[in-house]
C-alpha positions in Angstrom: -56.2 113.0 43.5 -58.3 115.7 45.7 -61.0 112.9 46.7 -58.3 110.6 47.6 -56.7 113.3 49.9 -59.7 114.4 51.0 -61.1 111.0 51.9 -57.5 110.1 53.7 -57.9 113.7 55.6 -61.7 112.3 56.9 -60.3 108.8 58.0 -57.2 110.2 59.6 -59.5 113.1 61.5 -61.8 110.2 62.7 -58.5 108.1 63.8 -57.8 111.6 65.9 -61.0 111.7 67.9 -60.8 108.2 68.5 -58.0 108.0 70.1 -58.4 111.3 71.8 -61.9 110.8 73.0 -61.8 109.1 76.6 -59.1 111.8 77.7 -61.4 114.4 76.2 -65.1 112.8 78.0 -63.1 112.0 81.0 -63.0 114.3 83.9 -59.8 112.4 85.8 -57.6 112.9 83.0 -53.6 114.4 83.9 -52.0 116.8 82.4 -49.5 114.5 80.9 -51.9 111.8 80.1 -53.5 114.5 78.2 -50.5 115.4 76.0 -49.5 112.1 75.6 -53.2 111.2 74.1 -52.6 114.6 71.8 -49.6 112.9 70.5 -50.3 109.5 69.9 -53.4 110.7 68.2 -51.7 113.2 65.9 -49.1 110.3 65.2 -52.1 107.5 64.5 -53.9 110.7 62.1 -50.9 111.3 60.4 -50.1 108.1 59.4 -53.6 107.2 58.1 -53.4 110.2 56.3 -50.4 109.3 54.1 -51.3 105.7 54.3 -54.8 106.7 52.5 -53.4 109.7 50.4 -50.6 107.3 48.6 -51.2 106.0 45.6 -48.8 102.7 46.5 -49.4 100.3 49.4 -48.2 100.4 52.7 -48.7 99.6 55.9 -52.2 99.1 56.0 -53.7 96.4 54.7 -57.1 95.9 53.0 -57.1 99.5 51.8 -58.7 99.1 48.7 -61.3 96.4 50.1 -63.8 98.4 51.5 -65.7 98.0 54.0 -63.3 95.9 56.2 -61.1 98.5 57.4 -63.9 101.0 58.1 -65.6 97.9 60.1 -62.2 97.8 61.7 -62.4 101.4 63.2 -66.2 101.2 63.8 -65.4 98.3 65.8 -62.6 100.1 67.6 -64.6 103.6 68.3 -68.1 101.5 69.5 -66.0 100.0 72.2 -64.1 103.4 72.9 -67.2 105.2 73.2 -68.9 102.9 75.4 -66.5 101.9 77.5 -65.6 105.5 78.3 -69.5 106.2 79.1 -69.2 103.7 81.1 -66.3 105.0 83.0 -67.8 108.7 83.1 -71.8 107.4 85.2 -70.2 108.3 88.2 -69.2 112.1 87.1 -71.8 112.3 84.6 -75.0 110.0 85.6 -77.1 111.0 82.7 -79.7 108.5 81.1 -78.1 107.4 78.5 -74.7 106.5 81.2 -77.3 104.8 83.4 -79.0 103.0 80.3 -75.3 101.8 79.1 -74.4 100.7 82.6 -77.5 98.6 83.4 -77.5 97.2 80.0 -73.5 96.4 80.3 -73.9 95.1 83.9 -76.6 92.4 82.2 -74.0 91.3 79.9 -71.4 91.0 82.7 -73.7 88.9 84.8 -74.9 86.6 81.9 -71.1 86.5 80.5 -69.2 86.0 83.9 -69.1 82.1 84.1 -66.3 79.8 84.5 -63.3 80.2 82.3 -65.0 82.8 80.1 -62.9 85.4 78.7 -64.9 88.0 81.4 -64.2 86.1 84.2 -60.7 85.6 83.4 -60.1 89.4 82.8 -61.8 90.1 86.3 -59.5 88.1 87.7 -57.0 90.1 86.6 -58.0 92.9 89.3 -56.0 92.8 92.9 -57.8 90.5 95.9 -58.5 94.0 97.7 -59.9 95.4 94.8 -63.3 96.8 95.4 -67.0 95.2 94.2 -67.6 98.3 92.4 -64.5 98.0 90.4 -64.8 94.5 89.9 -68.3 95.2 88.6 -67.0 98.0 86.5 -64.6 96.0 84.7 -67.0 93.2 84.7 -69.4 94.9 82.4 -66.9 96.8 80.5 -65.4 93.3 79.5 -68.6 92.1 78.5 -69.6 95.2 76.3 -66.5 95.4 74.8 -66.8 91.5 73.9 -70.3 92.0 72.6 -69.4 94.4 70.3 -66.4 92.8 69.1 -68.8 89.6 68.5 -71.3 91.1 67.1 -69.2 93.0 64.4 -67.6 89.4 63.5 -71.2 87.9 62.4 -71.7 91.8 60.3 -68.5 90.7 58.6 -69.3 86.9 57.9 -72.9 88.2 57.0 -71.8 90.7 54.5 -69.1 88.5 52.6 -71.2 85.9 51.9 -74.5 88.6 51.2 -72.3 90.9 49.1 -69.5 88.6 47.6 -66.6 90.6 49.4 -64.0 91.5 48.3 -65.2 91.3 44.7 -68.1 93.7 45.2 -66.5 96.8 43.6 -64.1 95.1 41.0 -60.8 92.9 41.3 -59.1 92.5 44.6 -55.8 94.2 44.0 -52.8 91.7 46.2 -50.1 93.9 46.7 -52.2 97.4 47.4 -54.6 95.1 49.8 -51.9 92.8 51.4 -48.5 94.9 51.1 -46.7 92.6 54.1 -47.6 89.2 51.5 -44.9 88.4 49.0 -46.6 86.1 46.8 -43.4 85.3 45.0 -41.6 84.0 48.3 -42.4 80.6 47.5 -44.7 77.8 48.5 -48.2 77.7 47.4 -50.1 81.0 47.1 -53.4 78.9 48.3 -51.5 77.2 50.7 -50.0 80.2 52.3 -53.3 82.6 52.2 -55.0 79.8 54.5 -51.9 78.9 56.5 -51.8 82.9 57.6 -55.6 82.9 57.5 -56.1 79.9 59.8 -53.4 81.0 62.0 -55.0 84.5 63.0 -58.1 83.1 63.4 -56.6 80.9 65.9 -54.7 83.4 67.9 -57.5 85.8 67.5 -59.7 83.5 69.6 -57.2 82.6 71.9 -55.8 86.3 73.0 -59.2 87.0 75.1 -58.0 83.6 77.3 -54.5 84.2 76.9 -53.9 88.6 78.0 -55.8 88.2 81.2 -53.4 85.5 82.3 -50.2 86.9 81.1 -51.7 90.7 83.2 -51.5 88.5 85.7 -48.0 86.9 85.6 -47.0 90.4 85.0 -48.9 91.5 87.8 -47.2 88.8 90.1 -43.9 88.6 88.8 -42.6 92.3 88.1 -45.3 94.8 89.2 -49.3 95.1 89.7 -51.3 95.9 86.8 -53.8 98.9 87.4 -56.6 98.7 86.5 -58.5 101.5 88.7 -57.4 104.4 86.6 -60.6 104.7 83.8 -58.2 105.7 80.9 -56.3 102.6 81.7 -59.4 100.3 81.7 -60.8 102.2 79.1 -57.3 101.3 76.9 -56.5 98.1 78.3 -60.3 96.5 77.8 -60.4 98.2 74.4 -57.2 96.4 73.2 -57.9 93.4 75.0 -61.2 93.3 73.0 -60.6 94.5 69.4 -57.1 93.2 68.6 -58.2 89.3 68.7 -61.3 90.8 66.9 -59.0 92.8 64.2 -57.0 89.5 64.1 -59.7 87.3 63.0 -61.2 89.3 60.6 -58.1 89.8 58.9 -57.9 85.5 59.1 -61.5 85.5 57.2 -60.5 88.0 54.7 -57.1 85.9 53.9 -59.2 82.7 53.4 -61.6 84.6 51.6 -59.1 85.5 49.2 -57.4 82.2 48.9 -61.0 80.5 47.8 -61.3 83.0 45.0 -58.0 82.2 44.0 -58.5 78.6 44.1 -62.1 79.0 42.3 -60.1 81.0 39.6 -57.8 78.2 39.4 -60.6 75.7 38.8 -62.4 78.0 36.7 -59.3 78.0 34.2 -58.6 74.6 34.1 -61.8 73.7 33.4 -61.7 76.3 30.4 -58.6 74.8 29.3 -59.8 71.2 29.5 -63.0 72.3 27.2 -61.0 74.5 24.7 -61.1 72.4 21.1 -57.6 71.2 20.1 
């Protein structure tokens, strides 16, 4: 019981200075977009920490099928922090900013072609908006989509190398996957790759899909910012890592239904062989 709360006390400090850490690097930050930051951090810290401290499932899923969820929130702070170094070379030109920027402004170039989910979240920006913030977003788009890519092969790479999720034991369904009622009816199989294949699909398509809908937004009710840092910061990061967070939760689900249907097979097979 005391590693378990001391564990879910680590994971919900690191949630904390996550989502506190471009208001806390940042040099423009308000007042009130401080104390807002405080709370939605204390809120996203506290509810780790009794999400990890319970002994029954929750919200979360994929609690007890390490390493996803702590390649979840490696994905999410790697795109915090550098997007929010990005934002701070002009207060804070140090090497390692300038290093981040030229290497991020690379990306941008080499990403920003036609229809490339880049292009079509620069586009998102105002006509009168300036080259420098076109270039900033530019390259924060591309870092942020590099990361989230390069996490996805880790993941694929490491379930087929380590034979997740059965590396530590049994995968336990209703402590991993608290939201799937395998008694609902239908197909287990079926339903695993139904859900599986369906956030995989809307994974891929949310970095085509947000910039446009910014945009109607922008056009029909009122202009999206995007020159506040804090809000490019936020608004790349989510742009980025929920259609990553969507498709590795779309592997993992088909993961889990080929165990189940190589268990299947497995047992038949056993069955068809046992003497009369």
């Amino acid at each position: 019981m005391i590693s378990r709360y001391a564990g879910a006390l680590v994971r919900a400090f690191l949630v904390v200075i996550a989502i506190t850490l471009p208001s806390v690097m940042l040099r423009d930050v308000g007042a009130d977009t401080a104390q807002i930051v405080a709370l939605v951090g204390l809120f996203g810290g506290a509810l780790t920490f009794f999400e990890y401290g319970s002994v029954y499932p929750g919200l979360i899923e994929f609690r007890d099928a390490p390493p996803l969820n702590r390649i979840r929130f490696g994905a999410l702070f790697g795109i915090v922090l550098i997007l929010t170094l990005l934002a701070s070379v002009e207060n804070d030109p140090s090497t390692l900013n300038r290093f981040i920027e030229a290497l991020a402004g690379t990306l941008g170039r080499a990403l920003d072609f036609p229809y490339s989910p880049v292009r079509l979240l620069v586009l998102v920006l105002p006509g009168d908006a300036s080259p420098g913030q076109v270039e900033q977003l530019r390259a924060a788009g591309a870092a942020a989509y590099t990361i989230a890519l390069g996490v996805l092969m880790y993941f694929v790479l490491y379930m087929r190398l380590a034979r997740w999720p059965i590396t530590r034991g049994g995968f336990n369904v209703w402590v991993n996957l608290p939201t799937f009622d395998p008694t609902s009816g239908g197909d287990v199989v079926e339903r695993l790759r139904r859900d599986a294949w369906f956030n995989v699909a809307l994974g891929f398509l949310l970095p085509f899909l947000v910039p446009g809908i910014l945009k109607l937004i922008s056009i029909g009710l009122t202009p999206v910012s995007l020159t506040s840092a804090h809000t490019m910061i936020w608004t790349v990061t989510a742009w980025a890592f929920l259609p990553t967070s969507l498709i590795l939760r779309g592997i993992a689900m088909g993961r889990i239904a080929s165990m189940i249907e190589e268990k299947r097979r497995a047992s038949h097979l056993q069955d068809e062989y046992q003497p009369a």
